[in-house]
C-alpha beads as a LAMMPS data file, in Angstrom:
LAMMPS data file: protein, C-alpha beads

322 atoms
321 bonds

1 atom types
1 bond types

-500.0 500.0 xlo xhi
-500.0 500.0 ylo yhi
-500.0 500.0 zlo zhi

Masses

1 110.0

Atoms # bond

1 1 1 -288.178 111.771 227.914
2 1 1 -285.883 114.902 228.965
3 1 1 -285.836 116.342 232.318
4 1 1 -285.961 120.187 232.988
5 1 1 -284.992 122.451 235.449
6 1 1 -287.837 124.837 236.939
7 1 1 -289.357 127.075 234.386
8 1 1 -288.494 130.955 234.138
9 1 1 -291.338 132.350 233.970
10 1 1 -293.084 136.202 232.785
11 1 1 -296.827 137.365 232.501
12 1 1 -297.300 139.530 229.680
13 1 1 -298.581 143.269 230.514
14 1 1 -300.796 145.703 228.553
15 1 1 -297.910 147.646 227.168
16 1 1 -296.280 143.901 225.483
17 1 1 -300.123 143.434 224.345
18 1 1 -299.273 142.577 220.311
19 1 1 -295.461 141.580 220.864
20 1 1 -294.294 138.729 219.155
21 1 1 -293.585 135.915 221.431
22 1 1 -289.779 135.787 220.429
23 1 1 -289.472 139.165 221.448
24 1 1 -290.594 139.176 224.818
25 1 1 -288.155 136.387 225.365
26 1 1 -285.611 138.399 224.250
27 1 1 -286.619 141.826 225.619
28 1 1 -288.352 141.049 229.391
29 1 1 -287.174 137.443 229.544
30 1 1 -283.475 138.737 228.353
31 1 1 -283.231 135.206 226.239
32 1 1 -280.142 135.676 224.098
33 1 1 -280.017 134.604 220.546
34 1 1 -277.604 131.430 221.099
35 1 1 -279.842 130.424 223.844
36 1 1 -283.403 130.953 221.856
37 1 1 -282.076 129.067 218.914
38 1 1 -281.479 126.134 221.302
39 1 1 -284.301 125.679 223.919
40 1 1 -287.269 126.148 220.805
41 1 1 -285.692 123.131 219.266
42 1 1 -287.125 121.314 223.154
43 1 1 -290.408 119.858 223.975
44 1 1 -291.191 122.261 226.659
45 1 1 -288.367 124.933 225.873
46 1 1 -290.991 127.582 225.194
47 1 1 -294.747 127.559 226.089
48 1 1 -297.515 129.540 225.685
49 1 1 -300.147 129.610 228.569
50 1 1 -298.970 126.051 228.663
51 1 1 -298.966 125.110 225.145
52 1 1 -295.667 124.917 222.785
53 1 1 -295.632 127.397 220.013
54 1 1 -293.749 128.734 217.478
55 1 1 -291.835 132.157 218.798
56 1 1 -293.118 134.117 215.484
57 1 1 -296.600 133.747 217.453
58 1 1 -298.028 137.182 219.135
59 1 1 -299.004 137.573 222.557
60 1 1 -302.130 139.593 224.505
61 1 1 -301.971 140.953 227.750
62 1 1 -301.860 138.082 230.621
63 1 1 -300.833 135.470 228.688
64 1 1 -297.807 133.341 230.649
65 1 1 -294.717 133.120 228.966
66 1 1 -292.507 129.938 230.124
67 1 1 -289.080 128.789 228.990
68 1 1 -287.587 125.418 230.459
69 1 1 -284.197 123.819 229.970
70 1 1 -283.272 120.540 229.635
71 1 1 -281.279 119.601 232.615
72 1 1 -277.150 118.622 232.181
73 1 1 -274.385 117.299 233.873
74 1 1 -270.482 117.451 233.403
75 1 1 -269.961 113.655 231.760
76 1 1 -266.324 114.675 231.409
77 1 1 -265.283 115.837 234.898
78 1 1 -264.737 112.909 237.353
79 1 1 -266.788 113.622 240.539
80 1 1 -264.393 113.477 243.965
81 1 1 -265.191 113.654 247.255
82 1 1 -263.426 117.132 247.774
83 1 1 -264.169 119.680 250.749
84 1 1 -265.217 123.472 249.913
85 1 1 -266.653 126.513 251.239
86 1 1 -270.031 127.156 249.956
87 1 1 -271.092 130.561 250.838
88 1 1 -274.475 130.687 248.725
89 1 1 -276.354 128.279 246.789
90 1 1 -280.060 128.679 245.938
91 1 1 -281.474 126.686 242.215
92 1 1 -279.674 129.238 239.985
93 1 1 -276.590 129.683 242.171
94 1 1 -273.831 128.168 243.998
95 1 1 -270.923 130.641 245.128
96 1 1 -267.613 129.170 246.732
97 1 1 -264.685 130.569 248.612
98 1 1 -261.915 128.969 246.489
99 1 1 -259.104 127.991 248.458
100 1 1 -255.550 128.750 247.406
101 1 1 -253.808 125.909 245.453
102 1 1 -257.455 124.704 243.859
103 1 1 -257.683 124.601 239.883
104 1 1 -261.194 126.070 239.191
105 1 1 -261.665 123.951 236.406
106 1 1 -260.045 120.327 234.772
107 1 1 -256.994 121.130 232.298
108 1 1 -254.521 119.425 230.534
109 1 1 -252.588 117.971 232.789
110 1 1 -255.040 118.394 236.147
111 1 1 -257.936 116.080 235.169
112 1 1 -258.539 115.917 238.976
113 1 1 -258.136 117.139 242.261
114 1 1 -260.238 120.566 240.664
115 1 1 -262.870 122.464 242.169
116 1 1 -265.175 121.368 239.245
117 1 1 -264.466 117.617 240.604
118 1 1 -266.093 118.727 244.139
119 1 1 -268.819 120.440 242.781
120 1 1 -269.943 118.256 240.331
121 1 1 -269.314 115.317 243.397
122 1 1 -271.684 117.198 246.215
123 1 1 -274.122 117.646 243.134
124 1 1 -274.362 114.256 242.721
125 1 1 -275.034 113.646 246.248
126 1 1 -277.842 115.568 246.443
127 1 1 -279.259 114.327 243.741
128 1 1 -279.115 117.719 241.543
129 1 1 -278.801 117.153 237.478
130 1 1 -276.726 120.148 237.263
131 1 1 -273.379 121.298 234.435
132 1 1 -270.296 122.952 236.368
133 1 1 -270.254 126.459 234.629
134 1 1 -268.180 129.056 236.448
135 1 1 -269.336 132.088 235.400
136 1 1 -265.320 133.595 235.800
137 1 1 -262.507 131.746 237.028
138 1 1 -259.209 132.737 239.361
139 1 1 -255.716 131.611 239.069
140 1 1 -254.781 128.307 241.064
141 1 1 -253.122 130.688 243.763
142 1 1 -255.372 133.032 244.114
143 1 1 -257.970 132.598 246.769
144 1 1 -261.746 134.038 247.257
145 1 1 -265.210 134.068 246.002
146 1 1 -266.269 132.243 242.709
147 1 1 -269.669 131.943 240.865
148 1 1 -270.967 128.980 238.975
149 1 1 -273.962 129.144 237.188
150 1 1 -276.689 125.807 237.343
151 1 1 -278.073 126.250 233.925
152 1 1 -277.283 128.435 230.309
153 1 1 -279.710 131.383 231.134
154 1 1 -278.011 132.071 234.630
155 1 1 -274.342 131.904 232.911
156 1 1 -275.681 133.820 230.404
157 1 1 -277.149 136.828 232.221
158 1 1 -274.028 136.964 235.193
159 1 1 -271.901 136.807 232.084
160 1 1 -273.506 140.492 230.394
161 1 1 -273.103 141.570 233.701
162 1 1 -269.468 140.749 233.739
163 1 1 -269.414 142.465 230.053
164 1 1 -271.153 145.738 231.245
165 1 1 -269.033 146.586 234.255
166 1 1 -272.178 146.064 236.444
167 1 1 -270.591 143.573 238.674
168 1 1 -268.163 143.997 241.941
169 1 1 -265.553 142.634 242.043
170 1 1 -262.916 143.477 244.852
171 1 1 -259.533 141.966 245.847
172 1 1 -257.061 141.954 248.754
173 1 1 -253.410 141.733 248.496
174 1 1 -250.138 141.868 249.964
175 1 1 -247.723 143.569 248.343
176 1 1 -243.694 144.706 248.766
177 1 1 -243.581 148.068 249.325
178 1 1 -246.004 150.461 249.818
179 1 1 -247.716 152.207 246.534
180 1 1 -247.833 156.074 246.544
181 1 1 -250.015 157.552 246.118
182 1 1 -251.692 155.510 248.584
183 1 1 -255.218 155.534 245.987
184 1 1 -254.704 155.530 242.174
185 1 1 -255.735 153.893 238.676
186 1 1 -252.819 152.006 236.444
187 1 1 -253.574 152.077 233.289
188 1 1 -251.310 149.580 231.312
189 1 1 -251.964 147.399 228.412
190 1 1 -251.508 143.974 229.061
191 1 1 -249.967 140.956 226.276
192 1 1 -248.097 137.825 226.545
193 1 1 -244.636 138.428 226.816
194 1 1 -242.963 137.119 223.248
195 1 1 -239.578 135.941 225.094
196 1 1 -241.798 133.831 227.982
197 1 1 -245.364 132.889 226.681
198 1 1 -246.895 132.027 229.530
199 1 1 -246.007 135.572 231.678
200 1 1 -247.701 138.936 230.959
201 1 1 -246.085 142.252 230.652
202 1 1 -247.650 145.709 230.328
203 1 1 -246.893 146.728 226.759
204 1 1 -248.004 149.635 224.632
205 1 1 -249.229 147.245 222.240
206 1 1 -251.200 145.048 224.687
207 1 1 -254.510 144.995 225.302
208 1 1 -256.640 147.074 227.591
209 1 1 -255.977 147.123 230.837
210 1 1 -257.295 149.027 234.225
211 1 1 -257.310 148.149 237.621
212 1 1 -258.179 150.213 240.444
213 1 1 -256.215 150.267 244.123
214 1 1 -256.129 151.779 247.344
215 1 1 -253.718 151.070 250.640
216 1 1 -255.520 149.793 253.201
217 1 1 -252.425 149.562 255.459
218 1 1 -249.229 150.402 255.154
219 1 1 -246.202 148.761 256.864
220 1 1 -242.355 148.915 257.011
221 1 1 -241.717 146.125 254.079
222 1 1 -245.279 145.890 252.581
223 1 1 -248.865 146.957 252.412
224 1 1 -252.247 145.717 252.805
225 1 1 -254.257 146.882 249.217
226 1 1 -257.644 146.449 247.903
227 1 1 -258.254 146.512 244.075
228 1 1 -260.805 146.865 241.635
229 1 1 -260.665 145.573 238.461
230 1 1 -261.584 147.368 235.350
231 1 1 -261.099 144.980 233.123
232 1 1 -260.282 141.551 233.298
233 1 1 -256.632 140.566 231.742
234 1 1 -255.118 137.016 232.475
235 1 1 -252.713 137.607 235.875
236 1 1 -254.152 141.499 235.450
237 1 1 -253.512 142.428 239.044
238 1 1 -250.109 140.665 239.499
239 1 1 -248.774 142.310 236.414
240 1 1 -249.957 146.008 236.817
241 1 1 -248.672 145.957 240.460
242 1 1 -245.309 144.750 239.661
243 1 1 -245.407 147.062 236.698
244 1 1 -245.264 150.046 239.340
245 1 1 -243.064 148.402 241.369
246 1 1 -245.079 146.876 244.072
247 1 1 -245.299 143.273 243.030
248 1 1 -247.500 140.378 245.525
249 1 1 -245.493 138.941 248.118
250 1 1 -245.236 135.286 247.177
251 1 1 -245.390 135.672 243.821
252 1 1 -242.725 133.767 241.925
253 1 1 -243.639 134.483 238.746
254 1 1 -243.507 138.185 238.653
255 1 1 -241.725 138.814 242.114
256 1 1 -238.236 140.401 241.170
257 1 1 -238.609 140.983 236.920
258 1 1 -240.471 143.968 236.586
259 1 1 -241.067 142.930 232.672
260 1 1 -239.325 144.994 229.964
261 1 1 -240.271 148.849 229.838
262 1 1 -241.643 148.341 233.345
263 1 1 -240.004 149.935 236.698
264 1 1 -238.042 148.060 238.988
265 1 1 -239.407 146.307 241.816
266 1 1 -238.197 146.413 245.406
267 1 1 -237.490 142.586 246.008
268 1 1 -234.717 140.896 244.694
269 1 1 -235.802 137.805 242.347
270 1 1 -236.693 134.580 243.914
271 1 1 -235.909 136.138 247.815
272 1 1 -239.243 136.193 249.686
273 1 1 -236.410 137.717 252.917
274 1 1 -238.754 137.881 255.647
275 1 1 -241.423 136.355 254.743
276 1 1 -240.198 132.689 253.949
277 1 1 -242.721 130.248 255.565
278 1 1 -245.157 132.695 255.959
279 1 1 -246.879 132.241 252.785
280 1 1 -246.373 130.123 249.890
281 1 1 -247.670 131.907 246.877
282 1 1 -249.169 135.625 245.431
283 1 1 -251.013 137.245 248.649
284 1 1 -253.792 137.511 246.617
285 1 1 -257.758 136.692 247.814
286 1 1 -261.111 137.691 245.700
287 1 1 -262.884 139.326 248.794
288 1 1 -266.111 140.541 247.798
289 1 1 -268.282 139.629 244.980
290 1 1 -271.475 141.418 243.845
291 1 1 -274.041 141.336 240.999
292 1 1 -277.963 141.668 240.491
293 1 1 -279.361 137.805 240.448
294 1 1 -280.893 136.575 237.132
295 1 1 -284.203 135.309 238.519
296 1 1 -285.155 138.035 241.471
297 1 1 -283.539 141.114 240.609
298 1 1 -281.966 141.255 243.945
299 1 1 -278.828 142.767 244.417
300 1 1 -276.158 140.044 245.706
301 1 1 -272.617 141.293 247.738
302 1 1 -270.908 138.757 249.345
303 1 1 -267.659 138.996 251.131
304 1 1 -265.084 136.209 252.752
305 1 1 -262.389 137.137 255.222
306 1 1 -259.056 136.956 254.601
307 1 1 -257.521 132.861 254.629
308 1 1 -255.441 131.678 257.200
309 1 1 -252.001 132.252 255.370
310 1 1 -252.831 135.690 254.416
311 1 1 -254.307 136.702 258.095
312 1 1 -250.304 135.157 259.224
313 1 1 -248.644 137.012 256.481
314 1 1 -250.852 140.678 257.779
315 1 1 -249.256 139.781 261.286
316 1 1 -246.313 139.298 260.025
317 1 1 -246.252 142.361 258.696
318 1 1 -247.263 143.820 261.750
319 1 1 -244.437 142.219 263.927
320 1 1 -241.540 143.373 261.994
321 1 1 -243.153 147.031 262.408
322 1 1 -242.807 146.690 266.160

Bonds

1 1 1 2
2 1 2 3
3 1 3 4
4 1 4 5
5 1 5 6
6 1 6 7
7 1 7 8
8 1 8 9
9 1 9 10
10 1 10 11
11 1 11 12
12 1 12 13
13 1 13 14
14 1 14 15
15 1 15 16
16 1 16 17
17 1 17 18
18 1 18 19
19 1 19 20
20 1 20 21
21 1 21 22
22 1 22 23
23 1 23 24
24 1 24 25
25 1 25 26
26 1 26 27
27 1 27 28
28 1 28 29
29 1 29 30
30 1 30 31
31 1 31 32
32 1 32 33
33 1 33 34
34 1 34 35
35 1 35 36
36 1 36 37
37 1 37 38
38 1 38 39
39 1 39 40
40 1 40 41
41 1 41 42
42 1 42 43
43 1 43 44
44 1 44 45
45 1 45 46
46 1 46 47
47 1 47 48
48 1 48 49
49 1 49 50
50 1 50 51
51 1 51 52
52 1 52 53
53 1 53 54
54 1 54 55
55 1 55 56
56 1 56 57
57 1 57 58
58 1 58 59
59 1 59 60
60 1 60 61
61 1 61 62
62 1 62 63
63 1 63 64
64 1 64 65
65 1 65 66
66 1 66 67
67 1 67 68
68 1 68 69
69 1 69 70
70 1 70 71
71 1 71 72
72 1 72 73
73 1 73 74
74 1 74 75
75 1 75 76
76 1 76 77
77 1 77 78
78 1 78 79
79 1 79 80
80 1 80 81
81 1 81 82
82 1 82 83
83 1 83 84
84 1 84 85
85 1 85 86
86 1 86 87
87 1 87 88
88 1 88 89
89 1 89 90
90 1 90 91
91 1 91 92
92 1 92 93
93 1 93 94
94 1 94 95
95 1 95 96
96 1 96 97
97 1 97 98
98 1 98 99
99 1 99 100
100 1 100 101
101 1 101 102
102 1 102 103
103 1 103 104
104 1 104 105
105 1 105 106
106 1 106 107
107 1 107 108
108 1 108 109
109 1 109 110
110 1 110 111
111 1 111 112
112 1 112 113
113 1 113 114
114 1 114 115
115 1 115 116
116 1 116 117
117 1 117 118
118 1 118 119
119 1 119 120
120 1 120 121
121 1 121 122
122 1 122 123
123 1 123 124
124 1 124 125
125 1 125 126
126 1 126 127
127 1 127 128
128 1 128 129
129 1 129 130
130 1 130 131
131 1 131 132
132 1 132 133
133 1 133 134
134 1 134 135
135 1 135 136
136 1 136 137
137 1 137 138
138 1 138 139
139 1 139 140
140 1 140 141
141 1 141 142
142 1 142 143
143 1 143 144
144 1 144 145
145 1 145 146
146 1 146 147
147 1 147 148
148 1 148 149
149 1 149 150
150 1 150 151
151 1 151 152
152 1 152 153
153 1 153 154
154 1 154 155
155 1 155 156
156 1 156 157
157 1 157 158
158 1 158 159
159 1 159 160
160 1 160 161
161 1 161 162
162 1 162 163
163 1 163 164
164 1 164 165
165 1 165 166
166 1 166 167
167 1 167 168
168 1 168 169
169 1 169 170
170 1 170 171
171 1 171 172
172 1 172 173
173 1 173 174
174 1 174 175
175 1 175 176
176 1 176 177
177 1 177 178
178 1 178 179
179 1 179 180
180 1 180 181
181 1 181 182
182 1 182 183
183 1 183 184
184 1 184 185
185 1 185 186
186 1 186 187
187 1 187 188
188 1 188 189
189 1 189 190
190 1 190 191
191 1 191 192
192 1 192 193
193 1 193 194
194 1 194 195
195 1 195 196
196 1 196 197
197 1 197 198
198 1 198 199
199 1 199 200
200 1 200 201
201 1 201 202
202 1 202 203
203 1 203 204
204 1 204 205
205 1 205 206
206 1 206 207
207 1 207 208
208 1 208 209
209 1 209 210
210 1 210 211
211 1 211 212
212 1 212 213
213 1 213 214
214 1 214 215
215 1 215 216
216 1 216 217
217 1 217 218
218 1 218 219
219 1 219 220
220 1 220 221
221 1 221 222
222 1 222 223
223 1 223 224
224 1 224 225
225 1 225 226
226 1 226 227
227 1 227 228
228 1 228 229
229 1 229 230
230 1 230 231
231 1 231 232
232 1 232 233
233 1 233 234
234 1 234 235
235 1 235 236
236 1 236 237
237 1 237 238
238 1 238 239
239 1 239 240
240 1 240 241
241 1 241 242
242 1 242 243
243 1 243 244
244 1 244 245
245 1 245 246
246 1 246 247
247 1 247 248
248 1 248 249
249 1 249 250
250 1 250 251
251 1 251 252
252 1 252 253
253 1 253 254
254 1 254 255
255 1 255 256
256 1 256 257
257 1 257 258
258 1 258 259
259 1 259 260
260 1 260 261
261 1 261 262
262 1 262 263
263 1 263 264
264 1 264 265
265 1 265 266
266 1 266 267
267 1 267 268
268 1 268 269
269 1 269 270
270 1 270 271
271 1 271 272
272 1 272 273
273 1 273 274
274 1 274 275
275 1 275 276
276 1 276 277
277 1 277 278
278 1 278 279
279 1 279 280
280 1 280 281
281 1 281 282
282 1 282 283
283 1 283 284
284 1 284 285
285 1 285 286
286 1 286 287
287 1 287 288
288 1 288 289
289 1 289 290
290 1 290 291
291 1 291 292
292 1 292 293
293 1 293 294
294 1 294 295
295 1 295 296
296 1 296 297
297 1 297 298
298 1 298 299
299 1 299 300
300 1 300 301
301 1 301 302
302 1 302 303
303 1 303 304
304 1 304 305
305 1 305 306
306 1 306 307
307 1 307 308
308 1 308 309
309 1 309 310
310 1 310 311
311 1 311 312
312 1 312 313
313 1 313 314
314 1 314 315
315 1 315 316
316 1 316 317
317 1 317 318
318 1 318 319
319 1 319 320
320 1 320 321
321 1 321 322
């Protein structure tokens, strides 16, 4: 017999009195269409003041509304014994400060050693029956906060958040230079570049792409910037910095190129100059993290300081402006 998680549940008010059951799950429930389709096909996927029914059924005032889903787990990810920072965790939640160097998720080529392969390793300590889905991911380098979603109907709802611009997300970075004017919006589309696959250039035919920054501190060789993103582009923030000439410190892959059509940037390529040792990859850390949880309605912010090689790279900065 299947196991489910706790059931999301909704008492039907005068104003639903006469609604069809299917669409108060998809109206006050917010039950997508995918996820309907799948959890009627269940024993207890949708009930009725306790009973199963079919969703074409209507409802009257006070009746209780309950959707359940089948609990998972990640067969496919090995589970290791791997250290990370939780920051949150409740049943619907678990948010993690990612360290830099960490894979969010098994590839080809990293089967292990992942963030998934820690989660889905303390899960199975505690005894949780639980699927590793992040609901966004960050580059191995990068650093910062990360969501992953215990069941479909968390995922899905954090996801249309994601979609509708309705969730925060803020970044810190070290970059060469320092931007003016010290606040502004680039506005670049975003594509693979054809001559190197794997690296992104801002191109007129690209895709989409916005980010948000401001200088938080400016020194001699760099600055200290928080961004916003407006979209979400693969290596979005490394690419539109570099693209007005302010690449990461760190950052081999864009350090020094600039991309075609894009203004030159104020480090030589492959030269970190003052700042070998300091750090050893983009000065780049998700900070602060913010949407409206799926089951309360409470607004969520979280925020993580800045890692240890990051904090040494600010004082380096610092130093060489004494």
């Amino acid at each position: 017999m299947s196991a489910y998680y706790k059931p999301i549940t909704y008492t039907v008010t005068e104003k639903e009195d006469g609604w069809l059951l299917k669409t108060v799950l998809q109206r006050k429930l917010g039950v997508s269409r995918k996820l309907l389709s799948r959890i009627k096909l269940t024993e207890r996927g949708v009930m009725l003041n306790g009973e199963r029914v079919y969703i074409s059924v209507p409802v009257k005032a006070g009746d209780l509304v309950a959707i359940s889903l089948e609990q998972e787990v990640s067969d496919d990810i090995l589970p290791q014994p791997i250290p990370f920072d939780i920051v949150f965790e409740d049943d619907a939640l678990l948010i993690v400060n990612k360290a830099p160097g960490v894979i969010v998720h098994p590839t080809h080529g990293h089967y292990t050693d992942t963030l998934a392969n820690g989660v889905v390793y303390y899960w199975r300590e505690k005894g949780e029956k639980v699927r590793f889905r992040p609901v966004h991911r960050l580059d191995q380098e990068t650093s910062g906060l990360v969501a992953i979603a215990k069941n479909a109907y968390i995922h899905q709802h954090i996801s249309e958040q994601l979609i509708a611009g309705k969730v925060t997300k803020k970044y810190t970075a070290f970059v060469y230079g320092c931007p003016r004017p010290d606040e502004g919006v680039i506005d670049g589309p975003i594509d693979r570049d054809p001559q190197e696959p794997h690296r992104r250039i801002v191109t007129p035919a690209g895709y989409p792409a916005v980010t948000f920054y401001k200088v938080s501190e400016c020194y001699a060789l760099g600055a200290m910037v928080d961004l916003r993103l407006g979209t979400g582009r693969t290596h979005q923030i490394r690419v539109h910095m570099t693209s007005i000439g302010h690449p990461l410190i760190g950052d081999k892959m864009y350090t020094g190129t600039g991309g075609r059509g894009q203004l030159p940037v104020v480090q030589p390529p492959g030269d970190s100059g003052p700042f070998d040792g300091v750090i050893q990859r983009q000065a780049l850390h998700a900070s602060e993290l913010g949407f409206r949880h799926p089951l309360t309605g409470e607004e969520l912010l979280f925020r993580v300081p800045l890692p240890e090689d990051m904090e040494n790279l600010r004082r380096k900065l610092q130093d060489l402006d004494s």
